[in-house]
C-alpha positions in Angstrom: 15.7 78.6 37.6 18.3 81.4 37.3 22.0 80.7 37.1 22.8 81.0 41.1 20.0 78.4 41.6 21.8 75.8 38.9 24.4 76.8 40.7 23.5 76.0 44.0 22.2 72.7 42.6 24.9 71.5 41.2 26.7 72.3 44.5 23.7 70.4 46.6 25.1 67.4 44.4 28.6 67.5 44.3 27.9 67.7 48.1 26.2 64.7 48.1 28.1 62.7 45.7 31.3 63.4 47.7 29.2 62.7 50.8 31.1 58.6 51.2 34.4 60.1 50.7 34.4 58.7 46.9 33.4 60.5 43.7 32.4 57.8 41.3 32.4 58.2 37.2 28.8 57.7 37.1 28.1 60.3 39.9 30.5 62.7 38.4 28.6 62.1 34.4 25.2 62.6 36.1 26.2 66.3 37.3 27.6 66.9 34.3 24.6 65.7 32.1 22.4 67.4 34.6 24.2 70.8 34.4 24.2 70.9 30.4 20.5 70.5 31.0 20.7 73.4 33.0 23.0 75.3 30.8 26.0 75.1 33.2 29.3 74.8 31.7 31.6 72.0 32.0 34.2 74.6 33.4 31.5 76.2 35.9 31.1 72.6 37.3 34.9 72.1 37.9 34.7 76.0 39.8 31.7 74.3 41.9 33.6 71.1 42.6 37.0 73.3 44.1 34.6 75.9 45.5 30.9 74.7 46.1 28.1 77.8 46.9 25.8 77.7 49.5 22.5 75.4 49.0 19.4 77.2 48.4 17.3 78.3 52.1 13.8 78.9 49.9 12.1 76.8 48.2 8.8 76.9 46.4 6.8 73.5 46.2 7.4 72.4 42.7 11.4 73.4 43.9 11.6 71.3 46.9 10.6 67.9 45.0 12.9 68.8 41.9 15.6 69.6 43.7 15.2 66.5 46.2 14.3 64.2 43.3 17.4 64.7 41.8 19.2 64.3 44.6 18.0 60.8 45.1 18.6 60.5 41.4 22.2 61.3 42.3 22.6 58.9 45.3 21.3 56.0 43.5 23.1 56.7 40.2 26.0 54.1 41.2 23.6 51.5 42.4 25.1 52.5 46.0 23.4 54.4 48.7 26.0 54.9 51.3 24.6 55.6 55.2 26.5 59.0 54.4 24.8 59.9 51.6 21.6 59.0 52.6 22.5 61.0 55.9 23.4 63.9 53.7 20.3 63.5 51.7 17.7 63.4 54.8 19.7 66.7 55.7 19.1 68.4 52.5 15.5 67.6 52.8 15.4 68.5 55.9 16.9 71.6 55.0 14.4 72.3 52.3 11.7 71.7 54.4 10.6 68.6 53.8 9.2 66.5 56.5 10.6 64.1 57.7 8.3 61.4 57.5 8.2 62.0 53.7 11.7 61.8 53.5 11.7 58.4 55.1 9.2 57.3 52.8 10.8 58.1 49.7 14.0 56.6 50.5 11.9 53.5 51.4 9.8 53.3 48.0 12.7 53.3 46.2 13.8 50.4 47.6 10.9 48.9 46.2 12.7 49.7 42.5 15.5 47.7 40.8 17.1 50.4 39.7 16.1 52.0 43.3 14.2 54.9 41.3 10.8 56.2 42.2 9.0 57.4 39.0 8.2 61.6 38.9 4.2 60.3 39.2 4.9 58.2 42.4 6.8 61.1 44.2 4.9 63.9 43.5 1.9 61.4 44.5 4.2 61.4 47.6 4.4 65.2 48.3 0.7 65.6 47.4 -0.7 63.0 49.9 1.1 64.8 52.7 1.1 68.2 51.9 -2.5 68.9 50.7 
């Protein structure tokens, strides 16, 4: 991925994680973990969090399930899914592409999780069985 689409990312999840009208610590340390991963700077996240970029219209396959994927990573990171946030995050999807039937079943396997997250395997198994 090149810098706009970390960029857009990271904005995709501040997005989301301000999606309940509360930015918790553990929300806020995941995008920041996530964007050192991504080689984002800790200053470049504070620009996206005062002025977010647009999300990303195209998506390649291997995209679309990253990008979604961490999302859900995102919601659940508090051990709260808000009805906002999982509004905002059927939206993405939807936004992205992805049906919405596999939406829905995503966010109900990983309600089948303690920690409410699905392993990689499982959702990719997930894309597969209804994309191919």
């Amino acid at each position: 991925m090149n810098k706009l689409d970390n960029h857009s990312l990271i904005s995709d999840l501040i997005r989301l994680a301000e999606a309940d009208g509360k930015l918790t610590h553990s929300e806020y340390d995941f995008i920041l973990r996530l964007a050192k991963r991504m080689d984002v700077t800790e200053e470049e996240v504070a620009e996206l969090f005062k002025n977010p970029i647009q999300s990303k219209t195209k998506y390649s396959e291997l995209e679309r399930i990253t990008h979604f994927h961490k999302l859900v990573l995102l919601m659940n990171v508090d051990r709260e899914a808000h009805k906002k946030e999982i509004i905002s995050v059927k939206n993405f999807g939807l936004k992205m592409g992805i049906r919405s039937d596999v939406i829905n079943q995503i966010l109900d396997r990983m309600n089948d999780y303690d920690d409410k997250v699905i392993p990689t395997a499982e959702l990719i198994q997930i894309f597969r069985s209804n994309y191919n």
